[in-house]
TORTI-73750 format. One record per residue (C-alpha): x, y, z; residue number from 1; residue in three letters. Coordinates in nm, 2 decimals. Layout:
<rs>
       u       v       w    n  res
       X       Y       Z  NUM  ala
...
</rs>
This chain:
<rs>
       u       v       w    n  res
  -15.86   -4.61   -0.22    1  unk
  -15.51   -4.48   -0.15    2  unk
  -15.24   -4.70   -0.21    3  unk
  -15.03   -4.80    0.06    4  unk
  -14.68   -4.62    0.20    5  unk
  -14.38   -4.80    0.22    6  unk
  -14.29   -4.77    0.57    7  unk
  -13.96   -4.57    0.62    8  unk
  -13.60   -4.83    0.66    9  unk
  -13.52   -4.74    1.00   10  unk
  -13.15   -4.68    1.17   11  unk
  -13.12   -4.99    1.29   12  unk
  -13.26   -5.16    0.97   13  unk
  -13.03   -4.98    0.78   14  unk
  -12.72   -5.07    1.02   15  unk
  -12.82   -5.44    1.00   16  unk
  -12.80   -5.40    0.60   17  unk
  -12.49   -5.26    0.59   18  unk
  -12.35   -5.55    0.80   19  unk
  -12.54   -5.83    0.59   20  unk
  -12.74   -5.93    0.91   21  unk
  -13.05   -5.98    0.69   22  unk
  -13.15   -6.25    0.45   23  unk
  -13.16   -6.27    0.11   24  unk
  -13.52   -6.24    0.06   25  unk
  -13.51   -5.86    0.29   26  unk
  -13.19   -5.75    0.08   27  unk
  -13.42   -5.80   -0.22   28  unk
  -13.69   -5.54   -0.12   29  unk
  -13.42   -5.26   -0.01   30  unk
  -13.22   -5.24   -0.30   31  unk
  -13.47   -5.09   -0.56   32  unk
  -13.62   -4.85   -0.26   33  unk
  -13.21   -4.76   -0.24   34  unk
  -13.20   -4.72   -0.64   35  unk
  -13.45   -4.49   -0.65   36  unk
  -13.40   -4.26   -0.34   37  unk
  -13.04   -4.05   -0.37   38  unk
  -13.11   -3.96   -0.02   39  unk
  -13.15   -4.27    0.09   40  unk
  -12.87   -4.40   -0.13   41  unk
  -12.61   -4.15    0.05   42  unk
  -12.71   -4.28    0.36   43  unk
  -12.63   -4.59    0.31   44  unk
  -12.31   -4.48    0.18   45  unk
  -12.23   -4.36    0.51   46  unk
  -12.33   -4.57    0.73   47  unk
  -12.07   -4.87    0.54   48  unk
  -11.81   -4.62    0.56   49  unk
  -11.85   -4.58    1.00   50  unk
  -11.88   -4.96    0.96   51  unk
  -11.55   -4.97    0.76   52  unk
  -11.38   -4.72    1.04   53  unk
  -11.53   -4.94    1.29   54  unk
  -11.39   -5.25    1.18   55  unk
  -11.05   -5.07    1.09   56  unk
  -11.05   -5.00    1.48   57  unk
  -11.12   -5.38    1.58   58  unk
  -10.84   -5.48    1.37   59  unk
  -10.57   -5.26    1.45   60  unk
  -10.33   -5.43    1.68   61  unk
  -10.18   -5.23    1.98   62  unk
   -9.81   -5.14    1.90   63  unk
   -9.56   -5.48    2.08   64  unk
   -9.46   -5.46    2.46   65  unk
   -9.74   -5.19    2.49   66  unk
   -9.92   -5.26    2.87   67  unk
  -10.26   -5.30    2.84   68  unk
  -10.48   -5.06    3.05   69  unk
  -10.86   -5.07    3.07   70  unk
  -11.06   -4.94    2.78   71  unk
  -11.34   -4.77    2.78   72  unk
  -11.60   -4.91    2.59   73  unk
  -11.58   -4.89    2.22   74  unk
  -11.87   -4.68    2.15   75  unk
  -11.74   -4.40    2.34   76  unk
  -11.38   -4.40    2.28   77  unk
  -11.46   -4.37    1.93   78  unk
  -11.78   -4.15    1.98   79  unk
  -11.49   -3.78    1.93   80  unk
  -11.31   -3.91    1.66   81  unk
  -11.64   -4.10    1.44   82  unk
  -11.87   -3.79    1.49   83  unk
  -11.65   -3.51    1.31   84  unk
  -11.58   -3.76    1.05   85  unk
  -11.95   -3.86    0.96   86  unk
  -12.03   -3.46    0.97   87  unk
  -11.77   -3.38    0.72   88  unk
  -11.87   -3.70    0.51   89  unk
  -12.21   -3.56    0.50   90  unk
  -12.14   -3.25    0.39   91  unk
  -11.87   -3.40    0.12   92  unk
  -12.11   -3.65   -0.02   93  unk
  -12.38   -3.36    0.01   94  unk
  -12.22   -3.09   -0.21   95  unk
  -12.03   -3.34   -0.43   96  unk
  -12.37   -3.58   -0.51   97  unk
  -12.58   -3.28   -0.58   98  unk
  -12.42   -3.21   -0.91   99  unk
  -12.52   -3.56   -1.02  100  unk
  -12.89   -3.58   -0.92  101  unk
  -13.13   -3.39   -1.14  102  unk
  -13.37   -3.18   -0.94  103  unk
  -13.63   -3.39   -0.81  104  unk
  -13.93   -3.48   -1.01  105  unk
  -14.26   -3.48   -0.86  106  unk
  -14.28   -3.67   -0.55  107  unk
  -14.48   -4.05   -0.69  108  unk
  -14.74   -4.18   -0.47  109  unk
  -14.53   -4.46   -0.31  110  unk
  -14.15   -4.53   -0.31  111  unk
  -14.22   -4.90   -0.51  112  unk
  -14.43   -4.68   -0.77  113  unk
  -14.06   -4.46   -0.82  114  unk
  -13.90   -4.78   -0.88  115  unk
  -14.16   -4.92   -1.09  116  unk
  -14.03   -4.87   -1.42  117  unk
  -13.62   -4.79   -1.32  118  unk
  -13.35   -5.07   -1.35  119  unk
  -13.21   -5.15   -1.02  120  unk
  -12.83   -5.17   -1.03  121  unk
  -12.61   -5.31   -0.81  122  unk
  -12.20   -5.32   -0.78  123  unk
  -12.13   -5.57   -0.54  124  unk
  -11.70   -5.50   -0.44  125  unk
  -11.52   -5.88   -0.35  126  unk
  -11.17   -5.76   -0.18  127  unk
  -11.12   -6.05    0.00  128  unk
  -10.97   -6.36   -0.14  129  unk
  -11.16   -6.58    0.11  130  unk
  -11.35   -6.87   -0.05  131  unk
  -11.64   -6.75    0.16  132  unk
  -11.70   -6.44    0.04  133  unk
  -11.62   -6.52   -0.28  134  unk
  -11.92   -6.78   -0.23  135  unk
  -12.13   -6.50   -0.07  136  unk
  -12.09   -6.25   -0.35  137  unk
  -12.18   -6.53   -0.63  138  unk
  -12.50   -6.60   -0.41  139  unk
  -12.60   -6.27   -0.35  140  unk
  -12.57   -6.17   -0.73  141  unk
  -12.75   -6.49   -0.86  142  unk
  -13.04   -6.43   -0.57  143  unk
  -13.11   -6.08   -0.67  144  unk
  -13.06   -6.15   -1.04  145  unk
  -13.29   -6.45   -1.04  146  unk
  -13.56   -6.25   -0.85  147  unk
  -13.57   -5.96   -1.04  148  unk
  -13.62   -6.21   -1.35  149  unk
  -13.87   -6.40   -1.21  150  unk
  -14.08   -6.06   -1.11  151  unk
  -14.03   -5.93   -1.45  152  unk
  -13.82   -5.62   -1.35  153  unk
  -13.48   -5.53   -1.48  154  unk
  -13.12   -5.50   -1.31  155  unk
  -12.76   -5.48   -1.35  156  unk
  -12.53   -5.66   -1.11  157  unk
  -12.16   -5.61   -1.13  158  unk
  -11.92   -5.78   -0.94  159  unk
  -11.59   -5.56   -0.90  160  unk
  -11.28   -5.80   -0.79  161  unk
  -10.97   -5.59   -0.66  162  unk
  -10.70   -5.66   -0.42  163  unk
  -10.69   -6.03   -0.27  164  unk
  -11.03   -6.05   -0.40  165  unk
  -10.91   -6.06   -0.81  166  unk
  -10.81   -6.43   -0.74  167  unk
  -11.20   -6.54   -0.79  168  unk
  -11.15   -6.43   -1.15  169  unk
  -10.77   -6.60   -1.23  170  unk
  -10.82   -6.89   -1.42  171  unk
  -10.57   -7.03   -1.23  172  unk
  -10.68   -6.98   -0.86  173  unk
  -11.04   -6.93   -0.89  174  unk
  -11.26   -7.24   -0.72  175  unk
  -11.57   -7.08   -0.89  176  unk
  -11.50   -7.09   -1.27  177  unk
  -11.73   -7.34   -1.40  178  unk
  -12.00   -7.15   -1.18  179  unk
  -11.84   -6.82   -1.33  180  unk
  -11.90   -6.92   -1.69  181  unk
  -12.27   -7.07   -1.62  182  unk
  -12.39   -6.77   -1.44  183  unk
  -12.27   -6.50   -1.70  184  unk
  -12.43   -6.72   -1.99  185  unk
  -12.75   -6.73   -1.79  186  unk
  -12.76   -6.35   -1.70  187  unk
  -12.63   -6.12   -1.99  188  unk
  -12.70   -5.87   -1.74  189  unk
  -12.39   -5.95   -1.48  190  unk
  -12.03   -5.83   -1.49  191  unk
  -11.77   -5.96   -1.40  192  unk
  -11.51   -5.68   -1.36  193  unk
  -11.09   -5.69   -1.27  194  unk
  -10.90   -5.42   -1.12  195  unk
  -10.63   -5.30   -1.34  196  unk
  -10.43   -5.14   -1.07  197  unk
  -10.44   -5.51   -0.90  198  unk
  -10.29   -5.66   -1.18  199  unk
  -10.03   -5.39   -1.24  200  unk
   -9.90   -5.48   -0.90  201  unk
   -9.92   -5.83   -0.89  202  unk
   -9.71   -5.83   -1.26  203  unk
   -9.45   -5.54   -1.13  204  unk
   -9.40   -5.64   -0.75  205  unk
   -9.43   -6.03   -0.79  206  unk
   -9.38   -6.09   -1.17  207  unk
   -9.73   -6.29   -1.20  208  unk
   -9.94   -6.28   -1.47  209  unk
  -10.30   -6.32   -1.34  210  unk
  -10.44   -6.49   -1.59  211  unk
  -10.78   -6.38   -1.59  212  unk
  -11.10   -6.62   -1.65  213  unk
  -11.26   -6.51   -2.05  214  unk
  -11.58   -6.35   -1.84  215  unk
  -11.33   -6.08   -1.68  216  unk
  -11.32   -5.72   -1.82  217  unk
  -11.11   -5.52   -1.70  218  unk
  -11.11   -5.16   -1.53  219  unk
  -10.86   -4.89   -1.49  220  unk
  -10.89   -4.85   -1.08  221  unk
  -11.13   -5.05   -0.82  222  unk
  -11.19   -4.70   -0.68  223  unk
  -11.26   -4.53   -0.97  224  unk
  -11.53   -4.75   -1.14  225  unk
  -11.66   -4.73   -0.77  226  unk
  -11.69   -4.38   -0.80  227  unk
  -11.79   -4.38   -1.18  228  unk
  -12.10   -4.63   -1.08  229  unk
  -12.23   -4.46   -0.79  230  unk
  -12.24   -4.12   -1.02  231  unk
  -12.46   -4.33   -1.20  232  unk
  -12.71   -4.45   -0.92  233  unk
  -12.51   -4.79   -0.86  234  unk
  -12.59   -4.92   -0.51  235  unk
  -12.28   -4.99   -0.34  236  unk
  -12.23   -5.32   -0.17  237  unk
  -11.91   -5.46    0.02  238  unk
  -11.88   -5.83    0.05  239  unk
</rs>
């Protein structure tokens, strides 16, 4: 009897996971299918990066004492300006992820059996200093860690703090470092990682000395150990 498919992650799943507008228990199943499929992995990528410029546009005031004239709707006043964008980041990611990849190995019988015997690994980026999504990033780690335990598969999780974001891992401003300490000694497997560029400008622009909680190690640049991991086959997630 032929073993079952996984059925394709459509557009609109896809959209809905970049936007964490599905639970816990959904997030679970997509990340090793995103581990083990570059393709699908560069997708991804993508799509958070027209949800980034998306948001970007939301947020961005119009300039004081400007009179406000009717808008078209979002969708199509950003429709010129996202599509040239998302070409050329397809083609960038394209010719600069190749290199990376290996050439393919023979196609397995379902996308689960690829991932059967890989190590999912997940970076999950905090750059908000909201207590929030510092609770949200702690959750999600400890949800996927905790499953992947209990199912007998292995992962990495590493939670990257840059920006307002490093202030869950000062020992001085974090509301989460008792939780810190117990989920690190309960999953070997989870990093807690600092951005060194963070701290550089926090020590030379405000003459503060973070302070960092003993389960911080820190890296050079937020952006670069972004980029390092997702040579690796990290999946990338923005909290």
């Amino acid at each position: 009897m032929r073993e079952r498919e996984e059925p394709e992650l459509s557009d609109e799943f896809l959209n809905a996971f970049v936007d964490n507008q599905i639970d816990r228990d959904e997030k679970g199943r997509v990340y090793p299918l995103i581990n083990a499929d570059p393709d699908l992995n560069r997708k991804v990528c993508e799509l958070r990066k027209v949800s980034d410029l998306v948001r970007l546009a939301y947020d961005t005031p119009p300039p004081a004492g400007q009179r406000e004239r009717p808008r078209r709707p979002l969708a199509k006043r950003l429709a010129p300006l996202l599509a040239p964008i998302v070409l050329l980041l397809g083609v960038t990611l394209g010719w600069w992820l190749r290199s990376f990849w290996a050439p393919a190995a023979p196609q397995a019988t379902t996308t689960i059996a690829a991932a059967a015997g890989t190590t999912t690994k997940v970076l999950f980026h905090l750059d908000n200093g909201d207590r929030a999504h510092m609770r949200q990033v702690l959750e999600e780690a400890k949800h996927l860690l905790a499953r992947y335990r209990a199912d007998h598969k292995r992962a990495k999780v590493e939670i990257l703090a840059d920006g307002p974001g490093l202030a869950l891992l000062r020992r001085r401003l974090s509301p989460f470092s008792a939780r810190i300490a117990r989920l690190q000694a309960r999953y070997p497997n989870l990093i807690f990682a600092a951005c060194q560029d963070t701290i550089n400008r926090l020590e030379r622009h405000k003459g503060v000395d973070p302070h960092l909680l003993p389960q911080a190690v820190v890296v050079p640049s937020a952006i670069a150990e972004i980029v390092r991991l997702q040579h690796r086959g990290w999946t990338y997630i923005r909290v």
